[in-house]
N, CA and C atoms of all chains as a GROMACS GRO file, in nm:
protein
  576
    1UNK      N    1   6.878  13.799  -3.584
    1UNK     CA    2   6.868  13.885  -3.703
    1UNK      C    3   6.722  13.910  -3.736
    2UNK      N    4   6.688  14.029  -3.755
    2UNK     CA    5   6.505  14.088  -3.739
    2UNK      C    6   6.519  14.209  -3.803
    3UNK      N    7   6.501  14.193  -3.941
    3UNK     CA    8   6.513  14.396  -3.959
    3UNK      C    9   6.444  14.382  -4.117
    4UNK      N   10   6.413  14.482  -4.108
    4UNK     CA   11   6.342  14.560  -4.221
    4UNK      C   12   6.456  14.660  -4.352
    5UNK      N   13   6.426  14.595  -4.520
    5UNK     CA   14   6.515  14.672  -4.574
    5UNK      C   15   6.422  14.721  -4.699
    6UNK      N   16   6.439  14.902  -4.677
    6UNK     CA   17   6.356  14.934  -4.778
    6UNK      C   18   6.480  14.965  -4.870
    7UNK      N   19   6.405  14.907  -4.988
    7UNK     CA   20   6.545  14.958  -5.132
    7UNK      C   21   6.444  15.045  -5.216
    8UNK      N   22   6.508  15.165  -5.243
    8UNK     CA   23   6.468  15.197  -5.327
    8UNK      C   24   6.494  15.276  -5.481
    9UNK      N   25   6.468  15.282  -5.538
    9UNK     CA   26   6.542  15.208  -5.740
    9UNK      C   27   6.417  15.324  -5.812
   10UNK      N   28   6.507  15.384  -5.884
   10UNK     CA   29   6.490  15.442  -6.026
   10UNK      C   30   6.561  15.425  -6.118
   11UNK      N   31   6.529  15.422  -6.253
   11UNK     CA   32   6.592  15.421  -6.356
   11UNK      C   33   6.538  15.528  -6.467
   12UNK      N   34   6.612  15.584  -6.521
   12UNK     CA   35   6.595  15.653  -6.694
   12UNK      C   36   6.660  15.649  -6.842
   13UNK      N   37   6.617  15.636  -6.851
   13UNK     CA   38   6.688  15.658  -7.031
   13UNK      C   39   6.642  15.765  -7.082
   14UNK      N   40   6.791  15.785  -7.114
   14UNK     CA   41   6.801  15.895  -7.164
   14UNK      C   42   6.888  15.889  -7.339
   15UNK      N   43   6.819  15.875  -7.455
   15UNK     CA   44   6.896  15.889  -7.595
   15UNK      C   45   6.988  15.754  -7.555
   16UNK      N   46   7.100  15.821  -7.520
   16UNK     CA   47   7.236  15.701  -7.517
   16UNK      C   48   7.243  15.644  -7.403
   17UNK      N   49   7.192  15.722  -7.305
   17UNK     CA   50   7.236  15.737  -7.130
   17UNK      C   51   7.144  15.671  -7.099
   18UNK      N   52   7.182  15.586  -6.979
   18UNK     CA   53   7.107  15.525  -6.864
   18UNK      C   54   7.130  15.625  -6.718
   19UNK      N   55   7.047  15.646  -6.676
   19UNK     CA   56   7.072  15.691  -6.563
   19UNK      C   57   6.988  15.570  -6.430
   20UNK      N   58   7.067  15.566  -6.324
   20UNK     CA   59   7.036  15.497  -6.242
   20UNK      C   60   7.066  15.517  -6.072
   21UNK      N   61   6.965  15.478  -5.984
   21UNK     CA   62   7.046  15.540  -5.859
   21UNK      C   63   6.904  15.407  -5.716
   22UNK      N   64   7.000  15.367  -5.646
   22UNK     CA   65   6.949  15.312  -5.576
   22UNK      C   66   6.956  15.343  -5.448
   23UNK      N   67   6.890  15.343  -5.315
   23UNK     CA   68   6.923  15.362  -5.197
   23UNK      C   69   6.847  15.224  -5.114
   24UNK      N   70   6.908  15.186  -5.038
   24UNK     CA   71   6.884  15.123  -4.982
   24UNK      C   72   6.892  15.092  -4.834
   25UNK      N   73   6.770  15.110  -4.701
   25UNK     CA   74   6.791  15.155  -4.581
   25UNK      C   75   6.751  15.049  -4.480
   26UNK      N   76   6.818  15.056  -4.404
   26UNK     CA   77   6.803  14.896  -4.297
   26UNK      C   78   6.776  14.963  -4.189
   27UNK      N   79   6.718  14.901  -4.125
   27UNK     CA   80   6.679  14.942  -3.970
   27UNK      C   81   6.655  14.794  -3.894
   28UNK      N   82   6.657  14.744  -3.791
   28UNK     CA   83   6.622  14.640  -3.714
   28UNK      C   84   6.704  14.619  -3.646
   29UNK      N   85   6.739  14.477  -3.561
   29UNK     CA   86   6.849  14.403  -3.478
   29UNK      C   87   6.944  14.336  -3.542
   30UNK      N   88   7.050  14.301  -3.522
   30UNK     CA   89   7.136  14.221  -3.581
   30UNK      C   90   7.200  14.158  -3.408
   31UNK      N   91   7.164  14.050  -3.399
   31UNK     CA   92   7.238  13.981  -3.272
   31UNK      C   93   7.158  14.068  -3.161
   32UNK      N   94   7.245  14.096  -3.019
   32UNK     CA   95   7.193  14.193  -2.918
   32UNK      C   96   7.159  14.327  -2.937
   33UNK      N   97   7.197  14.344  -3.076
   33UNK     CA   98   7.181  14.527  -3.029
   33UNK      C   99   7.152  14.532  -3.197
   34UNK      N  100   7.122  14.682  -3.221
   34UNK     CA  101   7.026  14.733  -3.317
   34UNK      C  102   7.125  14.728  -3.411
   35UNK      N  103   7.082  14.750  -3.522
   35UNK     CA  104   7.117  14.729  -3.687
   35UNK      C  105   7.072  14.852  -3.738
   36UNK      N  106   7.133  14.992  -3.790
   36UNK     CA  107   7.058  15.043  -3.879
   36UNK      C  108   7.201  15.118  -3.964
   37UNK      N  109   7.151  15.111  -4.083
   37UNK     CA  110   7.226  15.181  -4.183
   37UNK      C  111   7.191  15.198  -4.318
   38UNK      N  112   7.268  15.213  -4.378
   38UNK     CA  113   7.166  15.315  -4.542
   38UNK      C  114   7.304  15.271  -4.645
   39UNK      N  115   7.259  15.281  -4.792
   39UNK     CA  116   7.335  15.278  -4.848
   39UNK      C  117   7.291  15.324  -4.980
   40UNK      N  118   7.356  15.389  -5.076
   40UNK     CA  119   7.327  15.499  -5.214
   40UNK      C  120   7.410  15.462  -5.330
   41UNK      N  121   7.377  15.470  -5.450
   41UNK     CA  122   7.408  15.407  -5.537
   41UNK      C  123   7.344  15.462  -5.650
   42UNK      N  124   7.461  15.535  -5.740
   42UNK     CA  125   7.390  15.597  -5.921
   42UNK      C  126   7.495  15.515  -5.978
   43UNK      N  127   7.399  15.505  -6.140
   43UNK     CA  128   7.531  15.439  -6.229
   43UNK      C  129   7.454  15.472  -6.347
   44UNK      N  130   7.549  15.519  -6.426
   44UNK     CA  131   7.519  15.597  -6.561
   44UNK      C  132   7.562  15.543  -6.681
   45UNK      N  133   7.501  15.456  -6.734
   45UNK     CA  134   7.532  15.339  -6.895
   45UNK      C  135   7.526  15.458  -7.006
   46UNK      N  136   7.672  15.476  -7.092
   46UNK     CA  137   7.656  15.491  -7.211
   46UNK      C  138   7.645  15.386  -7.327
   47UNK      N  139   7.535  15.348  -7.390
   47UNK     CA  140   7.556  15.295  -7.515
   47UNK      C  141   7.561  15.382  -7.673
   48UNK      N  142   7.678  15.396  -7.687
   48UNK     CA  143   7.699  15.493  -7.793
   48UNK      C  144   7.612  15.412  -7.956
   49UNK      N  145   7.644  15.259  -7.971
   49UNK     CA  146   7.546  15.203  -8.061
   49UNK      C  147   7.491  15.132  -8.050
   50UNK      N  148   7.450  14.987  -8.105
   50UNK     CA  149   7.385  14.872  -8.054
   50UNK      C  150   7.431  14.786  -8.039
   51UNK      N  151   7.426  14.693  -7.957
   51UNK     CA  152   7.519  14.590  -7.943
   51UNK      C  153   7.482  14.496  -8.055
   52UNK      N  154   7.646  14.467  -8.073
   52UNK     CA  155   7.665  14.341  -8.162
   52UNK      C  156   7.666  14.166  -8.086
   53UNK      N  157   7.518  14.100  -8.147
   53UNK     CA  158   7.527  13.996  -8.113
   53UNK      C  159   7.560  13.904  -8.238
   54UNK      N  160   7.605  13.784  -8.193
   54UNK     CA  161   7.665  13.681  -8.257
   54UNK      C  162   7.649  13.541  -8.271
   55UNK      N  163   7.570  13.494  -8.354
   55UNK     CA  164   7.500  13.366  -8.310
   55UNK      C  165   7.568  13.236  -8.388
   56UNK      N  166   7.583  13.146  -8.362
   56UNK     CA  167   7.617  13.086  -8.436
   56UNK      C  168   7.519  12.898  -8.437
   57UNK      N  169   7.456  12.874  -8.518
   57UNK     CA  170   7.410  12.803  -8.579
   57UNK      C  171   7.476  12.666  -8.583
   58UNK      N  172   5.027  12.924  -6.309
   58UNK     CA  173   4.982  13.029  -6.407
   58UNK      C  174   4.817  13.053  -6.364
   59UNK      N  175   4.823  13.214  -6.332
   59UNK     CA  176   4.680  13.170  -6.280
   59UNK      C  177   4.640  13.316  -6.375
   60UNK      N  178   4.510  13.403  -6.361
   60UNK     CA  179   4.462  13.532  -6.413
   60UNK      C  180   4.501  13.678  -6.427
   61UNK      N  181   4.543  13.667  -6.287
   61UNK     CA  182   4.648  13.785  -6.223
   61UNK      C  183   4.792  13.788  -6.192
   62UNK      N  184   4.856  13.662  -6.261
   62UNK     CA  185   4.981  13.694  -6.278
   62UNK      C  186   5.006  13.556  -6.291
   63UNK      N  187   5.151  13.501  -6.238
   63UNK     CA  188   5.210  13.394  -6.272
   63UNK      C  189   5.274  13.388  -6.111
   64UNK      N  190   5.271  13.251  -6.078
   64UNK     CA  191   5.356  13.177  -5.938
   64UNK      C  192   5.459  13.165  -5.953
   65UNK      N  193   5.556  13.181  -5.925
   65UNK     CA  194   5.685  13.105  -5.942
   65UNK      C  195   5.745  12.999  -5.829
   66UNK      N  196   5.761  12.857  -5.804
   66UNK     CA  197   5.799  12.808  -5.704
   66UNK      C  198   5.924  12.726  -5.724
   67UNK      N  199   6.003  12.782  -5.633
   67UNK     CA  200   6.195  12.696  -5.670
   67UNK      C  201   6.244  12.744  -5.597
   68UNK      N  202   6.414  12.754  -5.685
   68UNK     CA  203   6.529  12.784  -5.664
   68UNK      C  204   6.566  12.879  -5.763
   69UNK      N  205   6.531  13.055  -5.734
   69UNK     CA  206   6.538  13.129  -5.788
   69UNK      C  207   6.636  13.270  -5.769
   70UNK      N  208   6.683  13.299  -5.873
   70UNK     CA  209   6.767  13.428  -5.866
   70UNK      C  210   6.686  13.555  -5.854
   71UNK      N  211   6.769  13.602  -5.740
   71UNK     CA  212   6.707  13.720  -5.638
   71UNK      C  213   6.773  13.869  -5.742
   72UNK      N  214   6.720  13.964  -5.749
   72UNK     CA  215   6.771  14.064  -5.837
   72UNK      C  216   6.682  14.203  -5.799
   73UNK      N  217   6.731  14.306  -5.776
   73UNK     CA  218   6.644  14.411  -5.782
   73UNK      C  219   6.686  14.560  -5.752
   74UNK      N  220   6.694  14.650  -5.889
   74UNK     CA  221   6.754  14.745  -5.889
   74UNK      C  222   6.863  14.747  -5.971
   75UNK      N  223   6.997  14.824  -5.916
   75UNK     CA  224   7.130  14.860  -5.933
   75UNK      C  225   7.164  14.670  -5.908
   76UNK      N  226   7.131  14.640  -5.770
   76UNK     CA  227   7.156  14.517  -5.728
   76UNK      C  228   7.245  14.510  -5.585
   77UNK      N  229   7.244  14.627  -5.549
   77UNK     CA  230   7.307  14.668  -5.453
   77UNK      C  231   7.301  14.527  -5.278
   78UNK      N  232   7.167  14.511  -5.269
   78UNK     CA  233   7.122  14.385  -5.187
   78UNK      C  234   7.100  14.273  -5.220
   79UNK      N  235   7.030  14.293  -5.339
   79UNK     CA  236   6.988  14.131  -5.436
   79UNK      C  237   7.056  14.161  -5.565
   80UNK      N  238   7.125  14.057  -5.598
   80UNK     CA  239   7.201  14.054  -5.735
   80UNK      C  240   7.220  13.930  -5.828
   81UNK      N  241   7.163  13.883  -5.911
   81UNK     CA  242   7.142  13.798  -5.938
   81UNK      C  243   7.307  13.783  -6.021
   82UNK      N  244   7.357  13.816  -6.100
   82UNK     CA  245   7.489  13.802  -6.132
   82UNK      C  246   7.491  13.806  -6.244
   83UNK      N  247   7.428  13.817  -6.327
   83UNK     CA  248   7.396  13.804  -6.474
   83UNK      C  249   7.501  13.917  -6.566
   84UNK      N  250   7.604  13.974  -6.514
   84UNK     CA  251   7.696  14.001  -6.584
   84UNK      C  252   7.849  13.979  -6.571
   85UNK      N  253   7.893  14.011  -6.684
   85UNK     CA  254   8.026  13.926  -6.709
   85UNK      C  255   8.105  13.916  -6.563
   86UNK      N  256   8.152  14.051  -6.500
   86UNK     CA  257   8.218  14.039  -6.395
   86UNK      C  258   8.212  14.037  -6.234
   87UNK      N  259   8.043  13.983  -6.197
   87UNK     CA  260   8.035  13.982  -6.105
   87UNK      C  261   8.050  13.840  -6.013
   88UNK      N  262   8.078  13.853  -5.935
   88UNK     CA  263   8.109  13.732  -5.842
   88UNK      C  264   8.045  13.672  -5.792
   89UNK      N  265   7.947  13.707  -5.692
   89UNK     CA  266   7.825  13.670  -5.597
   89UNK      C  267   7.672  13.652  -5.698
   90UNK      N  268   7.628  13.578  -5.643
   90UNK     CA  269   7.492  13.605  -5.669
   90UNK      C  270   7.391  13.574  -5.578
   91UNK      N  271   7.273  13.637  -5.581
   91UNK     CA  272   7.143  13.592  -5.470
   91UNK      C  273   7.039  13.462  -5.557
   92UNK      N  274   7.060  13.397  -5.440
   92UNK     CA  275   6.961  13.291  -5.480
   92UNK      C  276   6.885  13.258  -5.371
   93UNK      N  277   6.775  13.211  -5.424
   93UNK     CA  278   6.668  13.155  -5.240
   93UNK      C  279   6.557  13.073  -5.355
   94UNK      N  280   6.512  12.984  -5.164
   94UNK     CA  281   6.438  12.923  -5.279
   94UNK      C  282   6.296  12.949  -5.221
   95UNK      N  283   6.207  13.004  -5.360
   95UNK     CA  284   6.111  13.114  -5.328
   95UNK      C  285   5.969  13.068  -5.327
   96UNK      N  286   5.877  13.127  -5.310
   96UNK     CA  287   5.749  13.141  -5.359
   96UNK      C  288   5.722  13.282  -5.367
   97UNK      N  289   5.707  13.275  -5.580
   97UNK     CA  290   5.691  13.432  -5.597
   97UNK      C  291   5.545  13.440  -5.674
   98UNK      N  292   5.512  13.550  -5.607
   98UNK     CA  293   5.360  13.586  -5.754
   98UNK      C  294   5.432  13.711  -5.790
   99UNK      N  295   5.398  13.707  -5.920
   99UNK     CA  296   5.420  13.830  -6.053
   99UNK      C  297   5.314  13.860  -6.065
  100UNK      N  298   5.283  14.003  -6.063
  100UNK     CA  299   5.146  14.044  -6.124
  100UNK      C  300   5.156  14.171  -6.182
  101UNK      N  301   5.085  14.206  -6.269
  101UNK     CA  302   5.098  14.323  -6.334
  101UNK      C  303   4.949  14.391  -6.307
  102UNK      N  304   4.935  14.528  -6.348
  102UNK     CA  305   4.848  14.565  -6.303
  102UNK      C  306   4.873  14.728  -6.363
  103UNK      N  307   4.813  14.772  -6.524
  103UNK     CA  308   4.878  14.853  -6.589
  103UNK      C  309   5.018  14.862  -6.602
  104UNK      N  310   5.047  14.985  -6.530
  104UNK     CA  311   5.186  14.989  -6.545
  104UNK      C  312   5.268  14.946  -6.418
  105UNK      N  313   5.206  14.910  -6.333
  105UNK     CA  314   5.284  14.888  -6.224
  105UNK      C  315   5.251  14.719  -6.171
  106UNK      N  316   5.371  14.652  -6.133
  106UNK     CA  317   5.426  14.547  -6.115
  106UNK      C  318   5.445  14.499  -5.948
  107UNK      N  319   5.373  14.396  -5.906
  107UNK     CA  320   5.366  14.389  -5.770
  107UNK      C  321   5.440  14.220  -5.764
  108UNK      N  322   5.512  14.210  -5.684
  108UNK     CA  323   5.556  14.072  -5.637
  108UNK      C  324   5.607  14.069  -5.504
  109UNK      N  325   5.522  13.986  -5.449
  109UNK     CA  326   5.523  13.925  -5.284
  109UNK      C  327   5.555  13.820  -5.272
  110UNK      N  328   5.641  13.823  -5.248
  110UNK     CA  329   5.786  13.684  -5.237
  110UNK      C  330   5.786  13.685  -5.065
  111UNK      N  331   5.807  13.511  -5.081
  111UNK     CA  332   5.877  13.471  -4.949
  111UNK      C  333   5.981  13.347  -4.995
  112UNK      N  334   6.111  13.359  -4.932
  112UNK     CA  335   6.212  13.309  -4.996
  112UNK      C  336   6.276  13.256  -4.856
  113UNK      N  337   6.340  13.119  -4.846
  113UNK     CA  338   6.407  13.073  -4.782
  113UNK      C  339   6.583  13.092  -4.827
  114UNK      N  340   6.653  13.128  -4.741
  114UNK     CA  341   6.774  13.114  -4.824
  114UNK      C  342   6.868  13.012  -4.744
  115UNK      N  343   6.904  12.916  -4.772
  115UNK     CA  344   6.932  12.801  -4.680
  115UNK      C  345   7.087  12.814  -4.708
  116UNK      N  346   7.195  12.772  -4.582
  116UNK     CA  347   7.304  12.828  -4.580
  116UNK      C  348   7.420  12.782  -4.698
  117UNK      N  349   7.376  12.609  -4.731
  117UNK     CA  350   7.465  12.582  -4.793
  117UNK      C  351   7.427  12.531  -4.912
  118UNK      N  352   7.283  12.609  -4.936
  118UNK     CA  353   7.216  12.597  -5.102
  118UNK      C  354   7.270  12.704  -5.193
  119UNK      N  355   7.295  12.820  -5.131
  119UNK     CA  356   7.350  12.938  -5.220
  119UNK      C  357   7.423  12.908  -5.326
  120UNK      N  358   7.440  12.982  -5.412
  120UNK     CA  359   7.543  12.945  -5.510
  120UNK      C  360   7.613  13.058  -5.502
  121UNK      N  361   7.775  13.050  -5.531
  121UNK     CA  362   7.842  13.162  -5.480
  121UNK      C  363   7.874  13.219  -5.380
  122UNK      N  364   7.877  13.168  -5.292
  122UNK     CA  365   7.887  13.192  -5.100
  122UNK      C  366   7.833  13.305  -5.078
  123UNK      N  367   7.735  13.345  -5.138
  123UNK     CA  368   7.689  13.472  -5.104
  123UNK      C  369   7.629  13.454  -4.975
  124UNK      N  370   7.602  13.375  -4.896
  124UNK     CA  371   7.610  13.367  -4.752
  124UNK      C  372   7.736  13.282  -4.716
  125UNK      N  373   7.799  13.418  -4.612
  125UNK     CA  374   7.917  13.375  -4.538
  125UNK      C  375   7.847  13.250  -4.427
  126UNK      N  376   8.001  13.204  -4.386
  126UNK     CA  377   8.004  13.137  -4.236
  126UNK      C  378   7.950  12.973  -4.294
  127UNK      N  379   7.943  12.905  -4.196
  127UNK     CA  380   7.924  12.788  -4.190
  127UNK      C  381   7.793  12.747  -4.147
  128UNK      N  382   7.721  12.824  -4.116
  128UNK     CA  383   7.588  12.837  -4.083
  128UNK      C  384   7.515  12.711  -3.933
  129UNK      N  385   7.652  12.685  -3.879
  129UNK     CA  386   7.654  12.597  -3.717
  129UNK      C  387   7.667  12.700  -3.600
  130UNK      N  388   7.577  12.689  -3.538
  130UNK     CA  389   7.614  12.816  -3.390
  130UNK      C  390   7.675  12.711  -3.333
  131UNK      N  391   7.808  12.696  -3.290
  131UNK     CA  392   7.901  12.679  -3.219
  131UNK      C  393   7.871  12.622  -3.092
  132UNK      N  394   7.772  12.725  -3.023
  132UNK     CA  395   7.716  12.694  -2.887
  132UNK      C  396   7.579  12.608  -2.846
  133UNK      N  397   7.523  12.614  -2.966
  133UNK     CA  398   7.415  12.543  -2.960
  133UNK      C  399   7.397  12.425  -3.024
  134UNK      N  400   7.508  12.428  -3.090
  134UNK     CA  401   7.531  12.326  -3.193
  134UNK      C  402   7.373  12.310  -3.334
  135UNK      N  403   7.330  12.388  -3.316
  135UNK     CA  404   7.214  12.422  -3.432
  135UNK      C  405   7.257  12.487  -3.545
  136UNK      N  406   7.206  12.486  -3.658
  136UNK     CA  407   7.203  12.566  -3.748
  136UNK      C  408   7.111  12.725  -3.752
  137UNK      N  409   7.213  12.830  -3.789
  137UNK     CA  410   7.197  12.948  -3.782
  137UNK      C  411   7.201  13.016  -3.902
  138UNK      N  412   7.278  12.997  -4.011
  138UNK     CA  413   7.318  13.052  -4.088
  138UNK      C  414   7.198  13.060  -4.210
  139UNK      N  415   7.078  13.026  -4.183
  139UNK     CA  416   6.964  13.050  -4.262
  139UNK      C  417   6.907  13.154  -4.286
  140UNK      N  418   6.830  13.220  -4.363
  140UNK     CA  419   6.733  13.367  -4.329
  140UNK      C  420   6.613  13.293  -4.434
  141UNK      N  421   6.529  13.380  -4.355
  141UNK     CA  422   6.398  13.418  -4.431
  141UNK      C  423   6.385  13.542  -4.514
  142UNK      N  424   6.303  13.562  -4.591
  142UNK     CA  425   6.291  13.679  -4.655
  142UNK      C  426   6.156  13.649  -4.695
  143UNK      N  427   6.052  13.772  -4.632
  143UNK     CA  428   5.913  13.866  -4.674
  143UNK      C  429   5.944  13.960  -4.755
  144UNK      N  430   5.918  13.998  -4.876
  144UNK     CA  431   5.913  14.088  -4.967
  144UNK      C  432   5.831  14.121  -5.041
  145UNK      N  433   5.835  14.248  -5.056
  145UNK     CA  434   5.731  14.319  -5.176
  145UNK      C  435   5.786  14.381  -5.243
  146UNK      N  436   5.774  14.353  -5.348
  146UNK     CA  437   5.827  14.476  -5.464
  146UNK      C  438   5.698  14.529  -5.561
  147UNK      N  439   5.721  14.682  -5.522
  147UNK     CA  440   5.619  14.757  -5.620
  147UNK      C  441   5.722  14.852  -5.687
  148UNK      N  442   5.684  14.800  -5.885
  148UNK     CA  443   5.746  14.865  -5.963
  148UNK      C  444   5.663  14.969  -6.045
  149UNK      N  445   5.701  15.078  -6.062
  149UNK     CA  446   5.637  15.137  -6.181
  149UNK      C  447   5.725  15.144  -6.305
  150UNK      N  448   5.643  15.106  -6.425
  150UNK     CA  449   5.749  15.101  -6.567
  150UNK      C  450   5.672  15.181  -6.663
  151UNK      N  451   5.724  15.258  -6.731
  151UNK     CA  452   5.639  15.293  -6.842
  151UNK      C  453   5.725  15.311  -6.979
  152UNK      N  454   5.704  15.245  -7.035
  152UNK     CA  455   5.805  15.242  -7.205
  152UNK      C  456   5.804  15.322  -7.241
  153UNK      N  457   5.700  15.402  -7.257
  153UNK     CA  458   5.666  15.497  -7.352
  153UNK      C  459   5.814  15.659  -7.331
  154UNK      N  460   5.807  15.659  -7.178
  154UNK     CA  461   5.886  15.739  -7.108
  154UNK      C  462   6.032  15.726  -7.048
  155UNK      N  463   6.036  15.557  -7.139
  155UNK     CA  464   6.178  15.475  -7.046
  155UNK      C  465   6.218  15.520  -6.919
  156UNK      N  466   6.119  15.518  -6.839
  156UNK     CA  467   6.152  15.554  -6.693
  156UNK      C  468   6.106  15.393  -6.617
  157UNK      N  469   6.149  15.364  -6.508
  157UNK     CA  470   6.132  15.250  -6.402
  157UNK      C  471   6.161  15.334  -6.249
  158UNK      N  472   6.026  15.265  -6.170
  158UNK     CA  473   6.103  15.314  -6.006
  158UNK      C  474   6.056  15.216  -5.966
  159UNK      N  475   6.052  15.182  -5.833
  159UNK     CA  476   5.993  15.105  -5.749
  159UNK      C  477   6.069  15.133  -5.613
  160UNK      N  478   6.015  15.015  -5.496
  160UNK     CA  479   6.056  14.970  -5.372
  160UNK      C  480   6.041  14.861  -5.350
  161UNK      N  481   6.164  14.782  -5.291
  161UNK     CA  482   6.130  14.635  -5.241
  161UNK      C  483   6.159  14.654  -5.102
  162UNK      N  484   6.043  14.653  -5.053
  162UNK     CA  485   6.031  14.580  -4.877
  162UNK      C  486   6.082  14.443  -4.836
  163UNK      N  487   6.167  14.458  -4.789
  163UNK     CA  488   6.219  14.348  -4.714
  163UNK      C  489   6.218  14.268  -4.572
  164UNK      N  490   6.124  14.193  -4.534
  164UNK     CA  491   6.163  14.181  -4.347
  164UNK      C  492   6.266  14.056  -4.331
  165UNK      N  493   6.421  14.042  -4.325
  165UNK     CA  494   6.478  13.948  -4.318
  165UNK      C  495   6.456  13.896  -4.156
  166UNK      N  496   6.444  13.725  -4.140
  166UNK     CA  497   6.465  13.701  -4.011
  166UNK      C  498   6.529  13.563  -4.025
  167UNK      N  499   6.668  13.599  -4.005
  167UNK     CA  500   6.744  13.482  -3.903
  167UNK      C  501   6.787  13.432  -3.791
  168UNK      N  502   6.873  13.298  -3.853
  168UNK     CA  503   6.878  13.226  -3.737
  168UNK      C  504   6.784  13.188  -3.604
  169UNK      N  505   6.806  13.229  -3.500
  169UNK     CA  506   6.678  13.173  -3.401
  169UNK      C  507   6.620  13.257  -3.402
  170UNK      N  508   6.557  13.423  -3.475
  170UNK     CA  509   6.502  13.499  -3.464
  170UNK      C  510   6.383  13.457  -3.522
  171UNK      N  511   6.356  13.362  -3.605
  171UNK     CA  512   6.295  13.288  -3.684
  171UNK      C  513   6.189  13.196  -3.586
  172UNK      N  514   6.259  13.131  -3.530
  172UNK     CA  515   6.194  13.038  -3.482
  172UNK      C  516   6.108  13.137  -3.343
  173UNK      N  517   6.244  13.240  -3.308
  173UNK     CA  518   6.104  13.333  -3.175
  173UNK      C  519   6.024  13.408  -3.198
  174UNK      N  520   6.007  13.404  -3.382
  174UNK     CA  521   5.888  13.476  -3.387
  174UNK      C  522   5.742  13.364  -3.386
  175UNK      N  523   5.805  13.270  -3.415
  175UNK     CA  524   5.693  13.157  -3.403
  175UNK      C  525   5.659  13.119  -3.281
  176UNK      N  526   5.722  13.103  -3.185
  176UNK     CA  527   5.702  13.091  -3.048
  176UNK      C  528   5.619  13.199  -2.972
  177UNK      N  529   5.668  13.360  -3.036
  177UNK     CA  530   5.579  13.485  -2.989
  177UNK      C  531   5.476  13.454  -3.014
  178UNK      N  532   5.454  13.424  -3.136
  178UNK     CA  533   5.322  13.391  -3.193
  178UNK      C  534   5.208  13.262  -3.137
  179UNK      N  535   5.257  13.191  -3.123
  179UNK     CA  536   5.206  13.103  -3.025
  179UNK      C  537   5.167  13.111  -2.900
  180UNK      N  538   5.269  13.225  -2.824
  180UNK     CA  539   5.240  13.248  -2.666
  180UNK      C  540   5.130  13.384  -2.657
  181UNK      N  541   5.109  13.458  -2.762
  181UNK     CA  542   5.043  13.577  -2.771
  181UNK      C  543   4.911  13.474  -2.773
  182UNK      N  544   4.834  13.415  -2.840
  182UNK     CA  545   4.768  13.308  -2.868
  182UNK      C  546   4.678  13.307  -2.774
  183UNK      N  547   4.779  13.223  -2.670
  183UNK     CA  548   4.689  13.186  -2.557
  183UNK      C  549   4.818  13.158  -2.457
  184UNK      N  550   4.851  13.316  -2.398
  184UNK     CA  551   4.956  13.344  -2.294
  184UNK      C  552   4.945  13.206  -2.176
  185UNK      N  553   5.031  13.167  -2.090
  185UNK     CA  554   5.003  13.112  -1.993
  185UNK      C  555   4.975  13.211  -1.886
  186UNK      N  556   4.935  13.131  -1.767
  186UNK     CA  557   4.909  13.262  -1.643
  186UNK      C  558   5.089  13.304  -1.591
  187UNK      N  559   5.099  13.238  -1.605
  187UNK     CA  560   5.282  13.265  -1.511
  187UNK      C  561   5.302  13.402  -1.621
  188UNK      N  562   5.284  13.376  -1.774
  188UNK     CA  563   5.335  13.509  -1.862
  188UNK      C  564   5.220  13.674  -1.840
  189UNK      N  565   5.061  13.595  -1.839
  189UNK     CA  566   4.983  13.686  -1.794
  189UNK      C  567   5.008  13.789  -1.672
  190UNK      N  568   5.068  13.737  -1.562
  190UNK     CA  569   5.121  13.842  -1.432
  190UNK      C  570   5.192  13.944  -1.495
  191UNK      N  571   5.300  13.899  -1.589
  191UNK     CA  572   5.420  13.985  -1.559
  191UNK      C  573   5.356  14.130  -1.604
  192UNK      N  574   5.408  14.283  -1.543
  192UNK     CA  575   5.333  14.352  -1.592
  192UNK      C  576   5.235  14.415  -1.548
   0.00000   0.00000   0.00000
């Protein structure tokens, strides 16, 4: 196993919205023979208010 | 704790991004998590965030089986199921704009891939003549 993984990540906020999206790309060996593949990824958080925390003492 | 950032040395949760590769687990419904045990520097540097990690992840330290298998090669009767991890992560953050990006570079090397890079490294060095011919 010998390989290289570039990830790469943004994020925004937006008002309520999160916007988010990752990619992430492999290239190298895995065992006898080559390794390469990719992988993509958004995810979009609404927080409509603030979260309620709760402490207790 | 040094001028230009902070060390970190342990048994630390791996995280970065969405979490798509490293996921530390830190919410309610996830299962897995990344752990290794690291040597990290944090450094900041305005707005952008540099950390050059090297992390052992040993097969049956994980928490959460986030490494499969039993980590025994069968045939060699050695342990395999280890990796290394070289990393860089360069973040940019800026509050003002609630925006974040970055990249984390990764060079994973397991099992005996590990050990033949140390051996390359050694024979590049000071080749023997039998390796000097070939070629």
């Amino acid at each position: 196993m010998n390989f290289m993984t570039y990830d790469i990540y943004a994020k925004k906020n937006l008002a309520e919205f999160s916007l988010g999206a990752e990619v992430p790309i492999i290239a190298g060996s895995m065992g006898a023979g080559g390794y390469q593949t990719f992988g993509a990824a958004t995810e979009v958080d609404w927080k409509p208010t603030e979260v309620w925390d709760s402490y207790s003492n | 704790m040094t001028d230009v950032g902070t060390v970190q040395v342990g048994r630390v949760p791996l995280h970065w991004g969405l979490g798509l590769v490293w996921n530390s687990g830190d919410n309610l419904f996830d299962r897995y998590m990344s752990t290794g045990d690291a040597v990290r520097w944090n450094a900041k540097f305005g707005a952008v965030f540099l950390h050059p990690q090297r992390d052992y992840q040993f097969q049956w330290n994980t928490i959460g089986g986030s490494m499969h298998g039993n980590g025994w090669n069968l045939y060699s009767g050695t342990r395999t199921g280890n990796v290394i991890d070289y990393s860089l992560i360069l973040k940019y953050e800026n509050p003002e704009d609630d925006i974040e990006a970055g990249i984390n570079v990764v060079k994973r090397l397991g099992g005996e891939q590990s050990k033949i890079q140390i051996l390359v490294f050694l024979l590049l060095r000071r080749p023997p003549p039998s390796l000097a011919r070939v070629g």
